[in-house]
OpenMM code with the backbone's topology and positions (N, CA, C; nanometers):
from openmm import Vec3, app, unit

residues = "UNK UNK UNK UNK UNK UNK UNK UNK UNK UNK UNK UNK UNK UNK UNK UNK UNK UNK UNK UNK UNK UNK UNK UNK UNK UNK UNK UNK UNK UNK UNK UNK UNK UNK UNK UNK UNK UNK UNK UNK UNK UNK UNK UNK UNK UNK UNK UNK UNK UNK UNK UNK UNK".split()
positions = [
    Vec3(-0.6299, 1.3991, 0.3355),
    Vec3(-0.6728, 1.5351, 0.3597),
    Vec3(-0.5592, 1.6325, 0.3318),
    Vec3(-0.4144, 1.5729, 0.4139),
    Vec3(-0.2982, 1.6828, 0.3428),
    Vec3(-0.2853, 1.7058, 0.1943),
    Vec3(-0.3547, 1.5995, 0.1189),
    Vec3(-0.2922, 1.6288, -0.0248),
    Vec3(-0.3932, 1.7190, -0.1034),
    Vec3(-0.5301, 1.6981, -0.0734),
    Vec3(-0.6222, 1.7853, -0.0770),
    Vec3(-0.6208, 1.9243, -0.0676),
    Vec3(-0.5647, 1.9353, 0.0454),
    Vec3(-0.5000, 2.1438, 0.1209),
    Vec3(-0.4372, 2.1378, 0.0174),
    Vec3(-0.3516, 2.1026, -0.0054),
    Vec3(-0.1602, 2.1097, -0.0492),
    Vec3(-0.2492, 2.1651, -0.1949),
    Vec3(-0.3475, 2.0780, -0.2379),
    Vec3(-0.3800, 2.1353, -0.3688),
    Vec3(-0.4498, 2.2505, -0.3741),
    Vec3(-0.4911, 2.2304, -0.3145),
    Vec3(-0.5884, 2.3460, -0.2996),
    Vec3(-0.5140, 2.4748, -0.2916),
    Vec3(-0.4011, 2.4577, -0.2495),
    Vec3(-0.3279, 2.5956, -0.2323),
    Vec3(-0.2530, 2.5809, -0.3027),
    Vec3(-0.2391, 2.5543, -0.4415),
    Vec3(-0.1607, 2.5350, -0.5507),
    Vec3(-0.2177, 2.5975, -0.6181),
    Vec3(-0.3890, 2.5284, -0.6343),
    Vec3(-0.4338, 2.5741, -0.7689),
    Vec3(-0.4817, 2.7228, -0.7459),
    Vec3(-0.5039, 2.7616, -0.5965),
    Vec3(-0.5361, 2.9001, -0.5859),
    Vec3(-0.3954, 2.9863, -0.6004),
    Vec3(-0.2825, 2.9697, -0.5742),
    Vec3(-0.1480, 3.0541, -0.6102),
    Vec3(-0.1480, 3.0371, -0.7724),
    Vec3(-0.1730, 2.9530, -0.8183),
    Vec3(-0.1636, 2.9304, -0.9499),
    Vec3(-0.2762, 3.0227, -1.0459),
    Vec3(-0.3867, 3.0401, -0.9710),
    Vec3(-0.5044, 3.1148, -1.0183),
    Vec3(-0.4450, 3.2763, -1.0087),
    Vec3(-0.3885, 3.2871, -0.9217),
    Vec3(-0.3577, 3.4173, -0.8570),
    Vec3(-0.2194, 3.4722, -0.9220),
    Vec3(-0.1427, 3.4078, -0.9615),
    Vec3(-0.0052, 3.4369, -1.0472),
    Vec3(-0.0523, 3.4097, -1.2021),
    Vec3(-0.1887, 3.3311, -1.2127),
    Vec3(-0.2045, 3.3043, -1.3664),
    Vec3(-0.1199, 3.2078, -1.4072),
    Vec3(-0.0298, 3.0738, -1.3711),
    Vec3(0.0474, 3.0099, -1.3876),
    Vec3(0.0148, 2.8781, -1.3726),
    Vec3(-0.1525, 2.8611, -1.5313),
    Vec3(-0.1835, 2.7272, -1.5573),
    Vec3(-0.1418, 2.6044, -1.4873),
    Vec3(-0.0206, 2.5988, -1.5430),
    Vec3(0.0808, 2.4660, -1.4801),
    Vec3(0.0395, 2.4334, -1.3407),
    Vec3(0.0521, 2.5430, -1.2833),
    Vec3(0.0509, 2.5141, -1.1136),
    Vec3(-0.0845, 2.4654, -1.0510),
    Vec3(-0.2047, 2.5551, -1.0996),
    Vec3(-0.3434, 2.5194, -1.1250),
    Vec3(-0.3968, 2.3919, -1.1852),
    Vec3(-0.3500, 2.3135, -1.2202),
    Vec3(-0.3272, 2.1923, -1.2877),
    Vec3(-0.2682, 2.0969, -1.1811),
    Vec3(-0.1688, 2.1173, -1.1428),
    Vec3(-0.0693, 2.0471, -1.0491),
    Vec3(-0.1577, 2.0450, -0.9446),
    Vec3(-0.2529, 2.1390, -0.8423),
    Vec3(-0.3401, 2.1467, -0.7565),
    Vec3(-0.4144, 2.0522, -0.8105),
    Vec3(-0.4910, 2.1186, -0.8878),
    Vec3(-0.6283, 1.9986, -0.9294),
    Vec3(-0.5880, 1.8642, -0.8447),
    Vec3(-0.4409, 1.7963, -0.9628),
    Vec3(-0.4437, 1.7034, -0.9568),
    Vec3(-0.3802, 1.6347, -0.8127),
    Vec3(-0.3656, 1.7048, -0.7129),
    Vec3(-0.2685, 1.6644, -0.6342),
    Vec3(-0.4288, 1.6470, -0.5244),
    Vec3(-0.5330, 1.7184, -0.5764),
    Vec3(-0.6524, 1.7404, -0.4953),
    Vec3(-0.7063, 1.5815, -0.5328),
    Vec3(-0.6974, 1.5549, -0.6427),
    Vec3(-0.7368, 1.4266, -0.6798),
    Vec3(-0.7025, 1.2942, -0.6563),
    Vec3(-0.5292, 1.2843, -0.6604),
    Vec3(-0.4779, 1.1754, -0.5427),
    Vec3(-0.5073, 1.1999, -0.4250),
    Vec3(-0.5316, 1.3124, -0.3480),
    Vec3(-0.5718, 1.2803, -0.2113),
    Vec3(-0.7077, 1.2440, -0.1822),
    Vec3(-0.8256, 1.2776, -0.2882),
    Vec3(-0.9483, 1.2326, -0.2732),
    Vec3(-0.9402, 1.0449, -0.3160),
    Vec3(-0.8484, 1.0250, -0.4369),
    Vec3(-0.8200, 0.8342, -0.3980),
    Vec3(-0.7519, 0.7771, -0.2950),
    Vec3(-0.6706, 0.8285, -0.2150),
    Vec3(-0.5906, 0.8285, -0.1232),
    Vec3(-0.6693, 0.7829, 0.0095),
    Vec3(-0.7817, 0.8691, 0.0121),
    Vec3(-0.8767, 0.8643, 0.1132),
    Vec3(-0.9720, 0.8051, 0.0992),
    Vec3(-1.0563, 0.7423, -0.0206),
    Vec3(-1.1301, 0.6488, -0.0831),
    Vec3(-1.0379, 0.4912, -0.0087),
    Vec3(-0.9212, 0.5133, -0.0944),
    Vec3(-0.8246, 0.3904, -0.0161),
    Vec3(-0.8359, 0.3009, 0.1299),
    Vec3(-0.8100, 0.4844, 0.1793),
    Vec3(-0.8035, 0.4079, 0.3048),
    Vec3(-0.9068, 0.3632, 0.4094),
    Vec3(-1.0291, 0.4270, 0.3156),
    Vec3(-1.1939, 0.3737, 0.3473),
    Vec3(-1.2103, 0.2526, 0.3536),
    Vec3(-1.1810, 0.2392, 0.2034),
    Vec3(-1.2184, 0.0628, 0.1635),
    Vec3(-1.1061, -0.0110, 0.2593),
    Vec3(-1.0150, 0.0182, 0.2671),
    Vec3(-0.9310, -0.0651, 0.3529),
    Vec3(-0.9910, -0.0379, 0.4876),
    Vec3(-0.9951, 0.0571, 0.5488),
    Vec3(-1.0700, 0.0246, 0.7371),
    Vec3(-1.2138, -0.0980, 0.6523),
    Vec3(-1.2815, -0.0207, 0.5997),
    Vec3(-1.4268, -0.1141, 0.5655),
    Vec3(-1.3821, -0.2644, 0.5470),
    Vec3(-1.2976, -0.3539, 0.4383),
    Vec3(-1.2663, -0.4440, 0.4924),
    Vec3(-1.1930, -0.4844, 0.5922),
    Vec3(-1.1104, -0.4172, 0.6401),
    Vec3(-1.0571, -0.5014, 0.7500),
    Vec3(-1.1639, -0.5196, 0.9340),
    Vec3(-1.2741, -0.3943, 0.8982),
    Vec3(-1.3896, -0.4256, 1.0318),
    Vec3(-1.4514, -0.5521, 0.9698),
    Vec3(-1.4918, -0.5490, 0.8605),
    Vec3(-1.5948, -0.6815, 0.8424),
    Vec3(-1.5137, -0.7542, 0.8539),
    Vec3(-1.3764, -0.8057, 0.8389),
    Vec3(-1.3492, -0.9308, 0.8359),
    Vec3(-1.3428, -0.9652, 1.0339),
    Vec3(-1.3813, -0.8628, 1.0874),
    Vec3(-1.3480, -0.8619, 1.2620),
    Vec3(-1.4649, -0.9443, 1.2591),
    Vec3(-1.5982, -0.8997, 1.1927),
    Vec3(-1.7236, -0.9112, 1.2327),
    Vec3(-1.7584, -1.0466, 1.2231),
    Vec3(-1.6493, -1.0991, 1.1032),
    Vec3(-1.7235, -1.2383, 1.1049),
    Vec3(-1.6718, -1.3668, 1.1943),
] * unit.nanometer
topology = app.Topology()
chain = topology.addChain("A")
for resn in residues:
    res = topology.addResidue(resn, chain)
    for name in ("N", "CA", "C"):
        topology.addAtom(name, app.Element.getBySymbol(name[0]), res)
């Protein structure tokens, strides 16, 4: 979720100064935190099922 904000307020300073680069750098920093958090899904998800069995 921090890396998500963090971008998010990149690519909007970046929108707001007009300074592509930075808007870019958001995107992508929005995007490791959305795998980041996918991650650590699949990891709680297996490690409950393996409780379950």
């Amino acid at each position: 979720m921090q890396d998500r904000m963090k971008g998010k307020a990149e690519e909007i300073k970046g929108k707001v100064t007009g300074d592509k680069g930075l808007q870019v750098k958001g995107k992508s920093r929005q995007k490791v935190g959305r795998v980041k958090e996918a991650a650590k899904s699949i990891a709680y998800d297996v490690e409950h099922s393996k409780k379950k069995r």
